[in-house]
Every structure is written in C-alpha cells, then in structure tokens.
C-alpha positions as CSV (number, residue, x, y, z in Angstrom):
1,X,-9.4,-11.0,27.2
2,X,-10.6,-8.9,24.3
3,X,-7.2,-8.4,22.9
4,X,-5.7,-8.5,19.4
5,X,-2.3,-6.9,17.9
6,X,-0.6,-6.0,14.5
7,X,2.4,-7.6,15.9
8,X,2.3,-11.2,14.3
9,X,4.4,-12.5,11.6
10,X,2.0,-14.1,9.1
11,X,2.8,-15.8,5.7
12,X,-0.6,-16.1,3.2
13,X,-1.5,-18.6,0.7
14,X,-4.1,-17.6,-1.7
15,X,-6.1,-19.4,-4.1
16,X,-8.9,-17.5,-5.8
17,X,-10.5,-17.5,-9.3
18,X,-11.9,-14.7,-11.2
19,X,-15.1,-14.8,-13.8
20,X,-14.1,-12.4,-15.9
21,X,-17.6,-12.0,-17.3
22,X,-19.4,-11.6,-14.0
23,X,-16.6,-10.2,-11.7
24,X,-17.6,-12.4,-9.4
25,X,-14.5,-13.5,-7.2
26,X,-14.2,-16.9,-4.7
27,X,-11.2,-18.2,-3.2
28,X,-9.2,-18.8,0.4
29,X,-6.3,-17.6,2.1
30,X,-4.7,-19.7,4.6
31,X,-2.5,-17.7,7.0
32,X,-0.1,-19.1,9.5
33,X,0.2,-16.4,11.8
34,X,2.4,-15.8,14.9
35,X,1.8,-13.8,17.8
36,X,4.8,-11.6,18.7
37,X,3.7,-8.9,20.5
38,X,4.9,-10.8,23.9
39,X,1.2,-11.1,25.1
40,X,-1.8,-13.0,25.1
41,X,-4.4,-12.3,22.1
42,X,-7.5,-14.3,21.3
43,X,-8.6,-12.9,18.2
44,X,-7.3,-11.4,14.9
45,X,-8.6,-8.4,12.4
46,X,-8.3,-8.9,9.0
47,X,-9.1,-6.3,6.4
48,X,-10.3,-6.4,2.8
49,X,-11.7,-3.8,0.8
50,X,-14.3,-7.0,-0.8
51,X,-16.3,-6.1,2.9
52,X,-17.8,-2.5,1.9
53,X,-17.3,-2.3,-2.1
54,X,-17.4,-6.3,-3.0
55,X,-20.3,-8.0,-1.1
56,X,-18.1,-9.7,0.6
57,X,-20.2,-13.5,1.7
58,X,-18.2,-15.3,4.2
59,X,-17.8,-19.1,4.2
60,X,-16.5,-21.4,6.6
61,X,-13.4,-20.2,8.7
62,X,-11.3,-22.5,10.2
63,X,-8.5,-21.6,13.1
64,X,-6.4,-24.5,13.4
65,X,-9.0,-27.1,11.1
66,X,-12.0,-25.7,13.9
67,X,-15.0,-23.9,12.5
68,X,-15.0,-20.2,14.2
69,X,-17.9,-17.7,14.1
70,X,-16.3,-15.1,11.8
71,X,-17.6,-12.0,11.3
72,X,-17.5,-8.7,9.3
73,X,-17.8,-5.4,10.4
74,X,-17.1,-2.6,8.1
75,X,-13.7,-3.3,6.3
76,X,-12.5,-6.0,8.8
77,X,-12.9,-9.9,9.2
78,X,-13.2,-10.8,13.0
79,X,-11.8,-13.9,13.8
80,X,-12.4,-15.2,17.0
81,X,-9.1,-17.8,17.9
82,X,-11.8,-19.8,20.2
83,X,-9.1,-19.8,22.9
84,X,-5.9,-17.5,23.9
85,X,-3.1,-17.4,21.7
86,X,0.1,-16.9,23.9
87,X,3.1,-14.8,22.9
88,X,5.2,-17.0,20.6
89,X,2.3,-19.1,19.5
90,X,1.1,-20.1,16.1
91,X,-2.2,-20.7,14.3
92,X,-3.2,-21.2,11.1
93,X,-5.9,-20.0,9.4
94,X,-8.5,-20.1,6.6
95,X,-10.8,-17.7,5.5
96,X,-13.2,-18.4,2.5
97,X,-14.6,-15.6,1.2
98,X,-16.5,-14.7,-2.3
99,X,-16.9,-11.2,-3.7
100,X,-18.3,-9.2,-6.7
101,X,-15.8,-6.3,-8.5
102,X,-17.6,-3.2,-9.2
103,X,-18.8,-2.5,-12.7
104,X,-18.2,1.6,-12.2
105,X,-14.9,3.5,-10.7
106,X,-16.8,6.8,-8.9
107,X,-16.0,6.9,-5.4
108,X,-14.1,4.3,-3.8
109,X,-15.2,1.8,-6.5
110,X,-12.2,2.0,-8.4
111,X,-10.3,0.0,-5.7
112,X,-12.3,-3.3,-6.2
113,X,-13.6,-2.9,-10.0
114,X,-13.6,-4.3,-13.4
115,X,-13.9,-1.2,-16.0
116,X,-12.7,0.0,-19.0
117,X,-10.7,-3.4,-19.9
118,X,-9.1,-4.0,-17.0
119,X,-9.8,-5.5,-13.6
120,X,-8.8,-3.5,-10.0
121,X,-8.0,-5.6,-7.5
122,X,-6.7,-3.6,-4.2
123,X,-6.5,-4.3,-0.2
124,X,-8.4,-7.7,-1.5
125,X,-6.0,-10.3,0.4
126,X,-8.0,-10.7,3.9
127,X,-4.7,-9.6,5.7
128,X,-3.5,-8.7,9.5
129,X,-4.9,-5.3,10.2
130,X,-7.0,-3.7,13.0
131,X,-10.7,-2.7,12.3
132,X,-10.6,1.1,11.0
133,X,-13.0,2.7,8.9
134,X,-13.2,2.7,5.5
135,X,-15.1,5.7,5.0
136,X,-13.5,8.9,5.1
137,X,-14.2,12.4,4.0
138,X,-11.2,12.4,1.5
139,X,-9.1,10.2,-0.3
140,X,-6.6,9.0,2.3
141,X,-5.7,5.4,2.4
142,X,-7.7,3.8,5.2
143,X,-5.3,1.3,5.8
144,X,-2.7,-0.3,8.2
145,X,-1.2,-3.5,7.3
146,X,2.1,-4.9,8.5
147,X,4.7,-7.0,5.9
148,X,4.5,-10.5,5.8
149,X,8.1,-12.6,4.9
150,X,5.9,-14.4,2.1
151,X,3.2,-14.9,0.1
152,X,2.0,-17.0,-2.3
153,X,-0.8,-16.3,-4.8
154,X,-2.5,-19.1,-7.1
155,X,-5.2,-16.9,-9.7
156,X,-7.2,-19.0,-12.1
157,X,-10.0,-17.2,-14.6
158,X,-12.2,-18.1,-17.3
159,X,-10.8,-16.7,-20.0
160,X,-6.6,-15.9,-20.5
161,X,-5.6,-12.5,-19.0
162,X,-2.6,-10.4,-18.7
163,X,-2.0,-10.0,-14.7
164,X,0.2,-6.8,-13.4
165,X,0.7,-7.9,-9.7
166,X,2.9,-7.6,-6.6
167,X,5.6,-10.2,-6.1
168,X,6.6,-12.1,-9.5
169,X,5.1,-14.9,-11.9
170,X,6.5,-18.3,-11.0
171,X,4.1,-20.2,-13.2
172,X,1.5,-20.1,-15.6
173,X,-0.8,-23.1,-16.8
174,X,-0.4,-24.1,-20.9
175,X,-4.3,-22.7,-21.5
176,X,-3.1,-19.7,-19.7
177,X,-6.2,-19.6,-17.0
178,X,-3.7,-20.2,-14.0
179,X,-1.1,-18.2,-12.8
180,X,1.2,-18.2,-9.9
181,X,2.8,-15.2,-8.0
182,X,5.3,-14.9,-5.1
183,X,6.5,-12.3,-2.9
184,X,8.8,-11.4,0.2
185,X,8.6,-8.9,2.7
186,X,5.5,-7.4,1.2
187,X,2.2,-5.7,3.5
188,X,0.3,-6.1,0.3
189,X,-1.3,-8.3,-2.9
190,X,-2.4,-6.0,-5.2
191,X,-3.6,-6.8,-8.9
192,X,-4.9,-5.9,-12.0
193,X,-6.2,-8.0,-15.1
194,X,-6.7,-7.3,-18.4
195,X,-7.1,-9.7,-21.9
196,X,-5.9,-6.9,-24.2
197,X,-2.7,-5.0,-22.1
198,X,1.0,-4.8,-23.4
199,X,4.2,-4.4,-21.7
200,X,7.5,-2.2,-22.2
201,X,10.7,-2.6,-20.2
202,X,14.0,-0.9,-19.1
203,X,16.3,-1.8,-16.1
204,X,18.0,0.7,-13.7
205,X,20.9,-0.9,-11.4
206,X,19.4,-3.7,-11.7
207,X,15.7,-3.3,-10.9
208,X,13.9,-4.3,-14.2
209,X,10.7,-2.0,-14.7
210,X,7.8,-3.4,-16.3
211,X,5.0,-0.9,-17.4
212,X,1.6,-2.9,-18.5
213,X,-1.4,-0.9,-20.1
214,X,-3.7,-0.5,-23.0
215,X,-3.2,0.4,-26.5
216,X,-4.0,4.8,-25.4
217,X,-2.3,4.2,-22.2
218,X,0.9,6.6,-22.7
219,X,3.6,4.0,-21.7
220,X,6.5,5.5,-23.4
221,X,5.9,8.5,-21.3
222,X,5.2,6.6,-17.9
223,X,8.3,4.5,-18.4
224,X,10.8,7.3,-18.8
225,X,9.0,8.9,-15.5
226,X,10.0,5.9,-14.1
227,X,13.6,5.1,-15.1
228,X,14.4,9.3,-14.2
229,X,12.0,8.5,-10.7
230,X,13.9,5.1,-9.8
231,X,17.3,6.9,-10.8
232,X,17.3,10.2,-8.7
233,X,15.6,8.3,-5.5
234,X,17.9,5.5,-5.0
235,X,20.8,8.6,-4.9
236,X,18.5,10.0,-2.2
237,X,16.9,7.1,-0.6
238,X,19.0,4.1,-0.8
239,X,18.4,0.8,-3.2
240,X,14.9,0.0,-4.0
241,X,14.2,-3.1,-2.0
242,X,12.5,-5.3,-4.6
243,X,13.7,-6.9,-7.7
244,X,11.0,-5.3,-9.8
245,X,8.9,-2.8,-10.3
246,X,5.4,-3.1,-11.7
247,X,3.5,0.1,-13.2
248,X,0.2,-0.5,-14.5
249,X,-3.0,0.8,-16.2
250,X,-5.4,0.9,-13.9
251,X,-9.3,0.9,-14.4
252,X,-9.4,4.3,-13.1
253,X,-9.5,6.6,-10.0
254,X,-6.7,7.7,-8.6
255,X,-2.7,7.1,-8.5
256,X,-2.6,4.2,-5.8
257,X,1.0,2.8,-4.8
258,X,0.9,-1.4,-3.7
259,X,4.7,-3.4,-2.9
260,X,5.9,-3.8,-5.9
261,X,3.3,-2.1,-8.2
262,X,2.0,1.4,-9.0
263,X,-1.4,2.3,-10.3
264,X,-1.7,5.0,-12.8
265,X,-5.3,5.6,-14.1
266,X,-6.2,6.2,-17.6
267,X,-6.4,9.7,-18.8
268,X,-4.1,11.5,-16.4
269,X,-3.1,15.1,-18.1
270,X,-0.2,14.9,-19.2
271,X,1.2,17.8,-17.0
272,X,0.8,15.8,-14.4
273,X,1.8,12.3,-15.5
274,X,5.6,12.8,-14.2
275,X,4.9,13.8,-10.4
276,X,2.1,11.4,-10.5
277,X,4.5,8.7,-11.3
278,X,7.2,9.3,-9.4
279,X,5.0,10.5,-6.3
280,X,3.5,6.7,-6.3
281,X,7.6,5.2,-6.8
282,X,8.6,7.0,-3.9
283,X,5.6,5.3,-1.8
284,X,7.8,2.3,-2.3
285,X,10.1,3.4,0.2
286,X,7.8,5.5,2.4
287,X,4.7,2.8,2.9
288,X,6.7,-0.4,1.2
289,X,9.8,-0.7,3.0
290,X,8.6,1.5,5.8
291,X,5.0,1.2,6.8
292,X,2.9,3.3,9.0
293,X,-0.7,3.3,10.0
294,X,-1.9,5.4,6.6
295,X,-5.5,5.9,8.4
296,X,-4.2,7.4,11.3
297,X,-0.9,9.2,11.2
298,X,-0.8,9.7,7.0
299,X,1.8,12.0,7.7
300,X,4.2,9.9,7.9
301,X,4.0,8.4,4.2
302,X,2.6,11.3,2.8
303,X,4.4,14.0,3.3
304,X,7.7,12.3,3.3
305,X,6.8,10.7,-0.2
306,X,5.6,14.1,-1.2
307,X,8.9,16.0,-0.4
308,X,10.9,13.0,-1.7
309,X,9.3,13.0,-5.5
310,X,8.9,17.0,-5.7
311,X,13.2,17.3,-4.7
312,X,13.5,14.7,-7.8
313,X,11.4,17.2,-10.0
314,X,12.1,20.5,-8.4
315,X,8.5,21.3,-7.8
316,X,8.5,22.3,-4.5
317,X,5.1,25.0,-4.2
318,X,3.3,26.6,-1.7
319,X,-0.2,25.0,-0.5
320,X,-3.0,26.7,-1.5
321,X,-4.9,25.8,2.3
322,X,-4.1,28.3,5.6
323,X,-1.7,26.5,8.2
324,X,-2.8,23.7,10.0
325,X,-2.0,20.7,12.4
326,X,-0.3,17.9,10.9
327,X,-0.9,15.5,13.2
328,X,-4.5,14.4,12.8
329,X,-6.0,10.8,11.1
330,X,-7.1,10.9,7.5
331,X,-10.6,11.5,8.9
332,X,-10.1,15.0,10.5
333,X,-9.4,16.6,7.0
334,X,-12.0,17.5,4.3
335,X,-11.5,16.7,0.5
336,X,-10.6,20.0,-0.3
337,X,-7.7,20.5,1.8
338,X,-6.3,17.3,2.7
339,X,-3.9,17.2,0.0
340,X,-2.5,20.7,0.5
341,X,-2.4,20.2,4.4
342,X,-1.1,16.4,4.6
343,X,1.3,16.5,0.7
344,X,2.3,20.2,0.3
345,X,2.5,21.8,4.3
346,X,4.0,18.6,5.4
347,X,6.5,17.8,2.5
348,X,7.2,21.5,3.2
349,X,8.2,21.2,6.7
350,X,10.5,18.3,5.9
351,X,11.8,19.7,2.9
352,X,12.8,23.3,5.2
353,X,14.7,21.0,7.5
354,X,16.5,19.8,5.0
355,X,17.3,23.2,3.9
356,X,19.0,23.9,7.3
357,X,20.4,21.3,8.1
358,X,21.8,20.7,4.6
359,X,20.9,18.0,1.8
360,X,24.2,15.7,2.8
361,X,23.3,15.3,6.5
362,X,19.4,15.4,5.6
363,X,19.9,12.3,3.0
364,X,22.1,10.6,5.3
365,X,19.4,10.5,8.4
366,X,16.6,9.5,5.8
367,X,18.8,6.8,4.9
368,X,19.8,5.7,8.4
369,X,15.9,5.9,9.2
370,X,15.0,3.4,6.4
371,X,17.5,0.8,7.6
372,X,16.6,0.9,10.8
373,X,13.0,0.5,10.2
374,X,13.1,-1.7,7.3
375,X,9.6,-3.7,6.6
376,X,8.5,-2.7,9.8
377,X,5.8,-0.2,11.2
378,X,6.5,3.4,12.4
379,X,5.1,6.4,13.6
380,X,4.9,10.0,12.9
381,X,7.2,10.8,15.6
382,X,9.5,8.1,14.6
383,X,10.5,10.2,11.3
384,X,10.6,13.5,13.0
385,X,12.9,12.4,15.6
386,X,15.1,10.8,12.9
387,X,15.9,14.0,11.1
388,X,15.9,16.0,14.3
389,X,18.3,13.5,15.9
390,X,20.8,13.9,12.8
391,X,20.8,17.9,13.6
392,X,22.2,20.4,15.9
393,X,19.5,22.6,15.5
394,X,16.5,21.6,17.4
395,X,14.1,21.2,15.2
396,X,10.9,19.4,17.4
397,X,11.1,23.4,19.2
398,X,9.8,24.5,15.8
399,X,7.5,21.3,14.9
400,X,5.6,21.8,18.2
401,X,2.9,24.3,17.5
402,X,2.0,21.7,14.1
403,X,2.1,18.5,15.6
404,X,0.6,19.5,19.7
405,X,-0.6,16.0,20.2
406,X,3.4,14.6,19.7
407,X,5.1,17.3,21.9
C-alpha cells in the first residue's frame, strides 16, 4: 500500500526527563491516533527536530503493544503499522526516543539547545507529520504538523527549573523536579527551561500574558509589545483562541512562534523588539489556529502574519528584492531574499487588497476565513480565494502572474 496521511486525529502523552547538566534527553510519547482521511494507510510520519540536531537513538516502538521496525530518515520517524489501518481505525502508539540538546545556537542549533541559561526545546514532540527536509537554504520553518484535541506532557529534571511551555501547568512535584502540562487543540509542544528566569504579567480580555526571561532580558518592554499586539489583533482578527499566552527568553536564534508561546532571543535591538513581538503573536492565528504546510506553501502564514503585525504598527515598506513568484516551498528561496519575497511582497499583496476592497470588508473575510478553518490545515489558495470571494473586484486576475502554479 505504501500510503500514509496528515489526516488523523491524534492525542500525545509524553513523559520525558531532562539532565540539565548533560542535555541529555529520554522519554516516550504514546499517541492514540486515528485515521480520518477515509482510506487505508499502513504507516505514519512523525517529525522531531531531536533526528538531525539531537542524535536522536531510537528504542523500542510499539504499535498497538507489537514491536515495529521504526526508523529515521532525516527529520521524520517511520513507523510501519505492520498491517493496514482502515479509515475510521485507531492505534496507539509508543515511541521511545533519547536525544542530546546542543551546547551552541549557530545555525539550526538554537531549535534543540541548552545555552546561555536556558534550555530550547522546539518541534521535539515526535508528532504526525509527513517526511520533509529539514535543511533549507534559509530560515523557513520546515514544518507541517496538524493540531491534536489534547496533549499531556509529564517533564522531570535533575535539578528545579523554571519551564515556559505550550498548554498550562497542572502540577508540580514538592522538590520541584516534576512538572505537568496540558493543552487543547494545539499542533505543537514547545519548551524552554531555565533555573534562574522570572515572570511579569498583564491580562487583555481575558487572555493573561506571561513573559519569562532573564535578569538583561527587556521584559518590561516585551510585555507592553504584547498587551498593544494582543489588543489591536483581536479588533482585526477575532479572539485569540487560547487562555494564555506565553512569551519567553529564548537561548537564542531567531523569533520562533509555538501554540501558545513565542520565542524572543536575547539581544534583539531594540528597534526591532516591537515588530518582532507582535510579528510572532500574530503567528498565533496564522499557523496556531490556522495551520498550513510552512515548508511548502510558507505563504500562507507568512505573509498573512506579516501584513497582520505591520497594519498593527503602521510599518508597511517596500522589499528591498525585485518581484518574484510567491508560490514556491521554503527551499526555492535563498537567505538573502526570502524574507523580502515571502514577509514584505506577500504581506504587500494582501495588504493592497485590502486597500481596495476596504479595511471593513477586508477584516470581515479574514475573520470569516479563520472560523471556517479553525485548527485545521489550509492552503495558499485557500486564503486568496477567501479575500477574493469577499470582493467585487477580481482580484485572482491580478494574483495570476505571482502565484502561476495556483491559476
């Protein structure tokens, strides 16, 4: 059969412990996945960034309590089902893995790292995927990962530390070396750890924001980024669809948006701090509550996140790159014009078709199109026929000569 899909609706139980002296990382997930996708599969992909930056050693992996032959290639865990999975059929499985962070944040590192006080833990969670590359000649997010209705997330370590995660604490051991997290409708665990991090906190219509960091990271200034980011996109955008918000100090890199959480690295001038920050809070709605395949169509998040945080900030600019086709996976572009290309010429082109067809009706269709998608998966021509169906003008007439593989 040969035959795998993103369509399955998978919960994850976790249970892994950290040395925080070593790095080194060991736990399971056990997911209870099933298939959806209304045909026959007999395999699934996992991916975890612990494959090309942690080491990542395999143990035994079960698929309903039988040993399979799992195997890794690249950034994905194959897992043979030893048998077909039929539409509407579930499985459970358990993957035990055991990785090493990083000691450095150049390149990728930074993803999978313990640095500078703090611990980076990103795209760890073996989770639903299919295989895609992880190498790339930028910095696009080689990811695709649909959101799973729960997740539960048990994290012991040697020595206390201060966790910033997705989802919320629901327990924590009296020593303070076990802690327990859970989430909802989330397509991602992301963490960081630190012994030494505090925490300020505001609340805006109800969504309390928490930003964790180090004694130089500039929380005062990060939080009121937040509060004004959190503010002017739920007028745009709608409600942000979680409970909380988690900004944290990351062990460095780049900005990096997870559900739930945003990474900011230490050090970012401060010029930049505000667009950074509310650039990664608008990937809450553009990636959390709608997800795309980030690898392959980046467009999608990107550029509407991009548009999104520079209409909050009135800093819309022109891109310093020549014209070029939007439709293309993150591996198409080179570092030094992905970001104008994919950020500034597409938030650009969404951001003039708001300008004609006005900010009421624009808002309103953005809206419409994050209801209607809401914790599911999308594609670039999924948001361009939302804003061009809300309009009289034609609008995919003009898109053509940027996106020729869509029209």
């Amino acid at each position: 059969m040969n035959r795998t899909t993103l369509q399955v609706r998978a919960t994850y139980s976790v249970g892994a412990s950290l040395a925080w002296g070593t790095g080194r990382l060991a736990g399971h997930v056990t997911i209870s996945a099933t298939n959806q996708s209304g045909a026959d599969i007999d395999r699934l992909e996992l991916n975890t960034v612990m494959a090309p930056l942690g080491g990542l050693r395999l143990g035994t992996t079960t698929v309903d309590g039988r040993t399979v032959a799992a195997k890794v290639s690249d950034q994905t865990i194959l897992v043979p089902l030893g048998g077909v999975l039929p539409a509407g059929a579930a499985v459970t499985v358990v993957v035990r893995f055991a990785a090493t962070l990083r000691t450095a944040t150049g390149g990728s590192a930074w993803l999978f790292a313990r640095a500078n006080g703090i611990a980076d833990l990103y795209r760890w969670v073996p989770w639903i995927s299919r295989a895609t590359p992880f190498a790339r000649p930028n910095y696009g997010d080689p990811f695709v990962t649909p959101s799973s209705p729960a997740v539960h997330v048990v994290l012991r370590s040697d020595v206390p530390l201060r966790w910033a995660t997705t989802g919320t604490r629901t327990a924590l051991s009296a020593d303070g070396l076990t802690a327990t997290f859970d989430a909802a409708n989330v397509r991602d665990f992301i963490a960081t750890a630190s012994r030494d991090t505090a925490t300020r906190h505001a609340t805006v219509n109800g969504t309390v924001i928490r930003v964790v960091g180090r004694g130089s990271f500039p929380a005062s200034s990060v939080l009121s980024a937040a509060v004004n980011a959190v503010t002017k996109l739920e007028a745009r955008l709608g409600p942000y669809p979680y409970s909380v918000l988690t900004i944290a100090e990351s062990a460095g890199g780049y900005g990096m948006e997870g559900p739930m959480t945003v990474w900011i690295p230490p050090n970012v001038a401060a010029s930049n701090l505000r667009y950074l920050v509310t650039h990664e809070i608008a990937h809450q709605w553009f990636y959390g509550l709608v997800g795309n395949d980030q690898a392959r169509e980046p467009f999608a998040d990107e550029a509407m996140t991009d548009m999104a945080a520079r209409n909050v900030l009135g800093m819309r600019r022109s891109s310093g790159c020549s014209a070029a086709r939007l439709d293309r996976a993150i591996y198409q572009y080179g570092s030094a014009c992905y970001y104008e290309i994919i950020y500034i010429q597409g938030g650009n082109l969404i951001d003039d078709a708001r300008r004609a067809m006005g900010s009421g009706p624009f808002w309103a269709a953005i809206r419409g199109y994050i209801e209607a998608h809401r914790f599911g998966l999308v594609h670039t021509r999924t948001l361009l026929d939302a804003i061009d169906a809300a309009s009289p003008i034609v609008f995919a007439a003009r898109w053509q000569s940027r996106f020729p593989s869509l029209y």
